[in-house]
N, C-alpha and C positions, 0 to 999 in steps of 0.2 A: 702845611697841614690842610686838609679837605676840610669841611665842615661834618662832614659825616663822619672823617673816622683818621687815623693816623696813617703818613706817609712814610714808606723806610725805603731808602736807597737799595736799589738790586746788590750792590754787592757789599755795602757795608751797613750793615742794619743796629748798630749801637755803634754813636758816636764817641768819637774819643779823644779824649784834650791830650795838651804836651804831656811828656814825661822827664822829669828831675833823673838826675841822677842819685844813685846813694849807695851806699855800703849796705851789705846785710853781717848785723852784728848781734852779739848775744845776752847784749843788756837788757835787763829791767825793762827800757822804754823803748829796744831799737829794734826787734823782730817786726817783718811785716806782717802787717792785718789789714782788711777790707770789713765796710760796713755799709749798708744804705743809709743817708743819709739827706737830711734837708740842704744845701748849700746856698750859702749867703754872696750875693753879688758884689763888687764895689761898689762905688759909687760913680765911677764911668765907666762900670761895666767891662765885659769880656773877660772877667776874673772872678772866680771865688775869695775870700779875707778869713772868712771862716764856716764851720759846719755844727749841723746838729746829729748825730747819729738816733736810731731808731730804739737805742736804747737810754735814751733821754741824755746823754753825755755833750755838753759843748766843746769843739775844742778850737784854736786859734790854729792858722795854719801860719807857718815860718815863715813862709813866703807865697805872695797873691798866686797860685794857680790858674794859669792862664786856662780859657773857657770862653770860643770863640760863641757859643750857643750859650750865654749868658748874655743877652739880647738887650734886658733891661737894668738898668742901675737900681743897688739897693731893692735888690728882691729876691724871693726865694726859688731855688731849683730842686727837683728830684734826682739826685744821681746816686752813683757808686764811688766810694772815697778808699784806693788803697794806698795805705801811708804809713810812716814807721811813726812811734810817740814817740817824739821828743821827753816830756815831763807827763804829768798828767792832767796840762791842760792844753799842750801844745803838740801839734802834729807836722811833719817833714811831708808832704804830699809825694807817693807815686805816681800816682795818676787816677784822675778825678773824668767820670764818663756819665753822659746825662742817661736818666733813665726817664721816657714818655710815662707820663701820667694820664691814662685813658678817662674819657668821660662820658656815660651811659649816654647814647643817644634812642630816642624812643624810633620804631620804625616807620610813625610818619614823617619823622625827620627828616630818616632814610629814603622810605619810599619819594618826597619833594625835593630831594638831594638830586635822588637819580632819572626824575623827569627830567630837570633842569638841563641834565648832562646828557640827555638821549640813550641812557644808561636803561636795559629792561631787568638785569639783578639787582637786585637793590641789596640783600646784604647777605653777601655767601658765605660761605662758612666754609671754604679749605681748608683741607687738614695741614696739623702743627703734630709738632711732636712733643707731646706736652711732657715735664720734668718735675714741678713741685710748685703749689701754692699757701700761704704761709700770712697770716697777720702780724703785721710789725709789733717791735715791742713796745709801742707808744700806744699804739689802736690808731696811728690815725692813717695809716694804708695797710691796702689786702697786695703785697705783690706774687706776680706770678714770671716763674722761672721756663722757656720753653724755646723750642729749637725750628727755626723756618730754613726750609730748602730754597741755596739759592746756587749763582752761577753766575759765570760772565757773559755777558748779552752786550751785543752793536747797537740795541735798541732801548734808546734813552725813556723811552716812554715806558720801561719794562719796569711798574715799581711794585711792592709790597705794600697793601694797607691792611691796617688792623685797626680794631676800637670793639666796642661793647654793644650791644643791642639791648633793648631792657625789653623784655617780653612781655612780662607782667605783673602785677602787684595783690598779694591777699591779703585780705584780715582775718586772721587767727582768731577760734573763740576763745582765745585769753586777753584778747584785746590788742597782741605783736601785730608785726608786717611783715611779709617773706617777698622778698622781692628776687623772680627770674630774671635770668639774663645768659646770654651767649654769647662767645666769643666769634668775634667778626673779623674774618680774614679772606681775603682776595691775595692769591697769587699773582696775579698782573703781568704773566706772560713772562717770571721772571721763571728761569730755567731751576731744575730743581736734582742740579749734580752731587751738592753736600752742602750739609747742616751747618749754621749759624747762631748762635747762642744769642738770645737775648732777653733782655729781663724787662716786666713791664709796670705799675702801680698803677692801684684804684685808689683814689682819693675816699676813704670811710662818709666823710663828710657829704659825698655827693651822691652816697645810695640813702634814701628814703624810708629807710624801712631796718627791723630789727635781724632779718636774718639774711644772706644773701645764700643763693641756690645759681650757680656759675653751670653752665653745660660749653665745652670746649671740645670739637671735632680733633680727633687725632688719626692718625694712617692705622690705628688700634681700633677705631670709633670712638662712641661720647665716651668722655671723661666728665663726671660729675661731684661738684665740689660744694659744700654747706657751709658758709661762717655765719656765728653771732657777729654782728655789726656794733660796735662801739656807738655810743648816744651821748 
């Protein structure tokens, strides 16, 4: 991770833990489903033990899901959890993939980012192919669904970054905050022969302000997106 902004591998840009085996069956509890979800580390790490989904449901998992990007013991992650229910508090993991949680960097961050690095763009804005943005059902993330052109490249230095730019901040005469912001992507010389799926989260808690106003460059042009922020 840059300080400025998110690194994603040229050819695999959402990471993905093992995969369980399982039956698909037509019980009550055993059809599969996916949901975003907070996940809980062990306590020596590199595994999930259980999960919070984003519509407030806990559930245990059967077995520790391995999660080599489960870095730290007993703490929380952003991922995607597709799993069949055991019961209704118990989940069979398919497979559990982390989802990057961006975090607004202001653009003199930026701009001291990229003196450091001999860098003269400080925060471009390549187009994506944007798909859908969405507040969880908790309030406590804004995730967005969208598509980055990649390729096979010999060139290890060929990577994707993304992250948030915060523009700017108002006061509203009702007394709110609208706080701008855009989305921040660098191609990095990764080839752009077909689409990549991946999903990202804004943490609610680390925009400042009552209403958030997102502008995201697409191969379409801006895409512009308005949420109320959870307080």
């Amino acid at each position: 991770m840059r300080t400025a902004a998110m690194l994603l591998a040229a050819a695999t840009v959402l990471a993905a833990c093992s995969t369980d085996s399982y039956e698909t069956g037509t019980g009550t509890y055993s059809l599969t489903q996916a949901d975003f979800v907070e996940a809980h580390s062990t306590v020596s790490g590199g595994a999930a033990d259980y999960v919070t989904t984003d519509d407030g449901a806990t559930l245990a998992l059967a077995a520790p899901a391995e999660a080599k990007w489960m870095t730290v013991p007993d703490s929380l992650y952003r991922a995607v959890l597709f799993y069949n229910l055991l019961d209704e508090h118990t989940a069979e993991t398919v497979s559990l993939s982390q989802v990057m949680v961006l975090k607004p960097k202001t653009k003199e961050e930026l701009e001291e980012k990229a003196a450091e690095e001999g860098r003269t763009e400080t925060f471009p804005t390549d187009p994506v192919t944007f798909e859908s943005m969405w507040l969880s059902g908790s309030g406590k993330y804004i995730n967005i669904a969208l598509f980055l052109k990649t390729g096979q490249t010999d060139d290890d230095a060929a990577l994707h970054t993304i992250g948030l730019v915060a523009d700017s901040c108002a006061d509203n005469p009702d007394g709110t905050r609208t706080a701008f912001m855009h989305f921040y992507h660098d191609q990095g010389g990764v080839p752009e022969y077909y689409s990549s799926k991946i999903y990202v989260s804004i943490a609610s808690s680390s925009i400042d302000a009552d209403t958030l106003v997102m502008n995201i460059n697409t191969y379409d042009g801006i895409v512009e997106r308005r949420f109320s922020v959870p307080q």
